[in-house]
Backbone as JSON, one array per atom type, in Angstrom:
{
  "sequence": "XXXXXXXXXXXXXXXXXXXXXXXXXXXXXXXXXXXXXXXXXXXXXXXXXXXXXXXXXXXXXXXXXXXXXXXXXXXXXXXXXXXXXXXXXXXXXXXXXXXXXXXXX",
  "N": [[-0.52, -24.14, -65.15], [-0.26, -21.81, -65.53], [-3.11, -21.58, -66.95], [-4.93, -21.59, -64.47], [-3.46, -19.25, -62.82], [-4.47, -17.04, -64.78], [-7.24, -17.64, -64.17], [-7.74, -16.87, -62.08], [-6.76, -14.37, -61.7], [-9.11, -12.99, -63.45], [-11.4, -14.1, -62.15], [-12.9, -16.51, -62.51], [-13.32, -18.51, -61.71], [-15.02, -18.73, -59.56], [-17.39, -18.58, -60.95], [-17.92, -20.66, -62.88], [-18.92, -23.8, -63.43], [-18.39, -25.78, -61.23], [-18.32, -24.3, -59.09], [-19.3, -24.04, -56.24], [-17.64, -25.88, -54.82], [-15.34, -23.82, -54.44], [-16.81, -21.39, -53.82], [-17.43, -22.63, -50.66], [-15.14, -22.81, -49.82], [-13.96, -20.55, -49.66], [-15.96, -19.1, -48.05], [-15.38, -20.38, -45.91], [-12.42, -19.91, -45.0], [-13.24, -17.23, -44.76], [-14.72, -17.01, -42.43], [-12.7, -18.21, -40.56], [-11.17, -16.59, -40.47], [-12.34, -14.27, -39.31], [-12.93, -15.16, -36.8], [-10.37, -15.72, -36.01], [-9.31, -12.71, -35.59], [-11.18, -12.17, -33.93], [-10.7, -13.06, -31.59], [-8.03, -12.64, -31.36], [-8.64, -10.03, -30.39], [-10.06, -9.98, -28.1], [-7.71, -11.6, -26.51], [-6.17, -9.15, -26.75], [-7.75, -6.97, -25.17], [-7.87, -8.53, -22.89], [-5.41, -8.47, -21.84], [-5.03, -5.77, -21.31], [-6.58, -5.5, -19.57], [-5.41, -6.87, -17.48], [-2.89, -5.73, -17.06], [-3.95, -3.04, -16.13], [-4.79, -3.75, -13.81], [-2.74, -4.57, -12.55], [-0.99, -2.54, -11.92], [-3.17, -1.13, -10.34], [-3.06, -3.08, -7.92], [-0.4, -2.14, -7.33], [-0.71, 0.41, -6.71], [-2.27, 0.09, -4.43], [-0.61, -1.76, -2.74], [1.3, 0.34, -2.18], [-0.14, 1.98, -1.61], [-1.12, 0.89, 0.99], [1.49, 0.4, 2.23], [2.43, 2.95, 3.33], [0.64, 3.94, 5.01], [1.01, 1.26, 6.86], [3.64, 2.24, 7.81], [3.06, 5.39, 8.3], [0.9, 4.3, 10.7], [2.47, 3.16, 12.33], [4.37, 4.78, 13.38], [2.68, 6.86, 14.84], [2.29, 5.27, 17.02], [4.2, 4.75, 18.26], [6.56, 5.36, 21.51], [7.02, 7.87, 22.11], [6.28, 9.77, 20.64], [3.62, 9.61, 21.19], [4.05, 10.65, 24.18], [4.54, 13.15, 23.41], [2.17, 13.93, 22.22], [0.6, 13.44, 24.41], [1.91, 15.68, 26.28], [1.15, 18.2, 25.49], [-1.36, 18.24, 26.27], [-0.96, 18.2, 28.71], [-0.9, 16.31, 30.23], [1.19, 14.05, 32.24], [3.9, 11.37, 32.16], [2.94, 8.64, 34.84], [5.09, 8.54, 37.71], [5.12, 6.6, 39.55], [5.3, 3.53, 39.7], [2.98, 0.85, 38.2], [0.52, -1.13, 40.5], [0.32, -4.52, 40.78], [-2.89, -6.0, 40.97], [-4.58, -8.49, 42.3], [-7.23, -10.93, 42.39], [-8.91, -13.05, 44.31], [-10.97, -16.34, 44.13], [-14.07, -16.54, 44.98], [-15.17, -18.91, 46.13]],
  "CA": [[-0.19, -23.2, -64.1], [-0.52, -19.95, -66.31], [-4.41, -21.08, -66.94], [-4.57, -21.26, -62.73], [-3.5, -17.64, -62.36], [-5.76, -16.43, -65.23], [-8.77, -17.99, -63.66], [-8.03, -16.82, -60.3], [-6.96, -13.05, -61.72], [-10.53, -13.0, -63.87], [-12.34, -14.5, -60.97], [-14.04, -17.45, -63.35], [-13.22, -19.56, -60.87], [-16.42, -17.99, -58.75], [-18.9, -18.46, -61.76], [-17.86, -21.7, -63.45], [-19.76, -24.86, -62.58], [-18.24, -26.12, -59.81], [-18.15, -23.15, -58.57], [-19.8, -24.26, -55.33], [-16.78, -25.97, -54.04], [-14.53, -22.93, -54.38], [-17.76, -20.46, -52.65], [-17.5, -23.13, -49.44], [-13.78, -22.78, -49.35], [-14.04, -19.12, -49.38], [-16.49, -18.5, -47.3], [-14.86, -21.2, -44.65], [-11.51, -18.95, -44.49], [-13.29, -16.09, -43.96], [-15.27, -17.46, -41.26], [-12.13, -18.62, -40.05], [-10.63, -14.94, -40.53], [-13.18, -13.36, -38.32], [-13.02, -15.56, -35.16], [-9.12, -15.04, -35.51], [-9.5, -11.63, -35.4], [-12.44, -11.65, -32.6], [-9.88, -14.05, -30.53], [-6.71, -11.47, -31.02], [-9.05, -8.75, -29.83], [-10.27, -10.55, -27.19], [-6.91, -11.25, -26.09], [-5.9, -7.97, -26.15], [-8.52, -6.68, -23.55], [-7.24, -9.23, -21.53], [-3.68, -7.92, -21.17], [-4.77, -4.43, -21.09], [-6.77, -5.8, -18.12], [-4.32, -7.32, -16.89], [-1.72, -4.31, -17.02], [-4.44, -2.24, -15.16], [-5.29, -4.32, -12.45], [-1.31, -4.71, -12.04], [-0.94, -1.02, -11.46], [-4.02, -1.14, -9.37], [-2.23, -3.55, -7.32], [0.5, -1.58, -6.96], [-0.65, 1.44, -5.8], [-2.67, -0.2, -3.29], [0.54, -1.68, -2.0], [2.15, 1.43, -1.37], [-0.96, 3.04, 0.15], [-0.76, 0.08, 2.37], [2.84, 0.12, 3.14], [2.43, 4.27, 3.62], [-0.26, 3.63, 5.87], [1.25, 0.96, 8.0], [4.15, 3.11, 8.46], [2.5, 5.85, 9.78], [0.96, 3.7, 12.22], [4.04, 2.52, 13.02], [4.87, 6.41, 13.65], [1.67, 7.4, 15.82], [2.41, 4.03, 18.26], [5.7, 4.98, 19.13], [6.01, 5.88, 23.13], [7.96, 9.14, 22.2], [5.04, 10.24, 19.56], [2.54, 9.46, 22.42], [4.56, 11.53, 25.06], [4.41, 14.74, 22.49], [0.55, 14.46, 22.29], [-0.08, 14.13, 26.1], [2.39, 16.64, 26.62], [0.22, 19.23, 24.71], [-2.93, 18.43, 26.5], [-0.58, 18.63, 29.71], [-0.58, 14.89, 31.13], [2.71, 13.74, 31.97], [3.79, 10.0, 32.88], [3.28, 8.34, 36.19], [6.13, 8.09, 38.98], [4.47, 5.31, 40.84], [5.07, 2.35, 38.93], [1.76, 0.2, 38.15], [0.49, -2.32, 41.25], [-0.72, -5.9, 40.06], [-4.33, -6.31, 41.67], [-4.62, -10.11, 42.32], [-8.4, -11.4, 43.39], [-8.97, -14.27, 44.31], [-12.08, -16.6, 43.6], [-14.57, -16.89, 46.16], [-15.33, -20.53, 46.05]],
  "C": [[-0.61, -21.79, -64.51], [-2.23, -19.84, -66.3], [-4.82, -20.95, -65.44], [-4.63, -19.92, -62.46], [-4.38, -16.85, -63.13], [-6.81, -16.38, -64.81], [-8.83, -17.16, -62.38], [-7.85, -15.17, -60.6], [-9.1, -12.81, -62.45], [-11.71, -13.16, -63.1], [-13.31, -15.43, -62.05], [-14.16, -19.13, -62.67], [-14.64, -19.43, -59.49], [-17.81, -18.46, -59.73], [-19.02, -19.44, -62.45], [-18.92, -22.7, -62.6], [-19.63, -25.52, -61.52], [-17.84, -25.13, -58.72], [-18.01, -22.94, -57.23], [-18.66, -24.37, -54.08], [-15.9, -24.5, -53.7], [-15.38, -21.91, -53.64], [-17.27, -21.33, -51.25], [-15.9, -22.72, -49.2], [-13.28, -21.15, -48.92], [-14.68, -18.72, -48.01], [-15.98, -19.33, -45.33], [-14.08, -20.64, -44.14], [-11.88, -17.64, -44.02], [-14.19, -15.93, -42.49], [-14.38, -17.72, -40.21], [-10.94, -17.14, -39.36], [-11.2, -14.09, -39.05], [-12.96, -13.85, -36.91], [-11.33, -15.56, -35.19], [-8.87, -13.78, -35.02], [-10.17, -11.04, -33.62], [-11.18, -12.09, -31.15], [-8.89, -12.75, -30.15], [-7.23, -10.51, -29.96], [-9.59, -9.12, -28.38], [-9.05, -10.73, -26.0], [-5.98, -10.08, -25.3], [-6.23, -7.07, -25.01], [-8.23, -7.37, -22.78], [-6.11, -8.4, -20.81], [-3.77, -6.63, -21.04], [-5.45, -4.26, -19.62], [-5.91, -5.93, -17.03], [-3.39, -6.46, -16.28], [-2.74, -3.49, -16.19], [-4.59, -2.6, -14.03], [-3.44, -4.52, -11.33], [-0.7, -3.47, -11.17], [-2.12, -0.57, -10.4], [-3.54, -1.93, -8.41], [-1.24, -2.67, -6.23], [0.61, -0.32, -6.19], [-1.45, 1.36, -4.4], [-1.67, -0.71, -1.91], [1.11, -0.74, -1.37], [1.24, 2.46, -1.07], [-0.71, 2.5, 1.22], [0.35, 0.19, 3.5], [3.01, 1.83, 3.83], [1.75, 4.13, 4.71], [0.35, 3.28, 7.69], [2.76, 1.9, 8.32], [3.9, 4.12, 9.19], [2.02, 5.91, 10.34], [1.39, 4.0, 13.03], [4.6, 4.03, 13.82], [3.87, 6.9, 14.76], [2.0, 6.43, 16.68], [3.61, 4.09, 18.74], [5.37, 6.09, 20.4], [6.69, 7.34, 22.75], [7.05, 9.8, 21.38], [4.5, 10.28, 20.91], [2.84, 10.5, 23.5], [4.09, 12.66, 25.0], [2.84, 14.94, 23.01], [0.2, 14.55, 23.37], [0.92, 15.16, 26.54], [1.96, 18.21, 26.64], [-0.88, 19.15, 25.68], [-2.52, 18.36, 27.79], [-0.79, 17.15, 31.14], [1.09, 14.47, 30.73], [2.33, 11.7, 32.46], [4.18, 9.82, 34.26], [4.54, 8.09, 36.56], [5.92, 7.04, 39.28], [4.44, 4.48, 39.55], [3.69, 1.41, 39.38], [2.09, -0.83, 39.53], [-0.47, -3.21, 40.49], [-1.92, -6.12, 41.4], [-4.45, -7.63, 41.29], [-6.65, -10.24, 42.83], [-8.6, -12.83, 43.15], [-10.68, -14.93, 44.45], [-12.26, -16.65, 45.25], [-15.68, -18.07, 46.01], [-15.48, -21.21, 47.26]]
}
């Protein structure tokens, strides 16, 4: 066990003869290192995506819902009144007549 940690502080475990195996095993973890890494980061842009598009979302919502409210505010008959009142049309007396025609067949 003690010669173990010598070899591995010294690094003679790199230059000995079977050396080979211990290079592949190395170089396998750090191969394995890097695409962990690439993955995390990868990840991460996701969720920061994610989180923006959420908030993009959101404020589209409440343009929307701002919006259709004041619609909702210009289509009211008492809004409508105001503005032809200004330009000096009032509403008819004479309630509407239904115009019927009939086919000529």
């Amino acid at each position: 066990m003690k010669k173990n940690i010598y070899k591995i502080l010294k690094g003679t475990f790199l230059v000995s003869d079977d050396s080979f195996k211990n290079w592949r095993f190395i170089i396998f973890f750090s191969v394995l290192a890097i695409v962990m890494i690439a993955s995390s980061h990868s990840a991460d842009k996701k969720v920061y995506e994610i989180a923006r598009l959420k908030n993009e979302v959101s404020e589209m919502r409440s343009a929307f819902i701002d919006g259709r409210s004041r619609l909702m505010k210009l289509k009211m008959e008492s809004n409508i009144m105001e503005v032809m009142a200004e330009k000096d049309i009032t509403p008819s007396v004479i309630p509407p007549k239904k115009i019927k025609v009939k086919s000529q067949k």
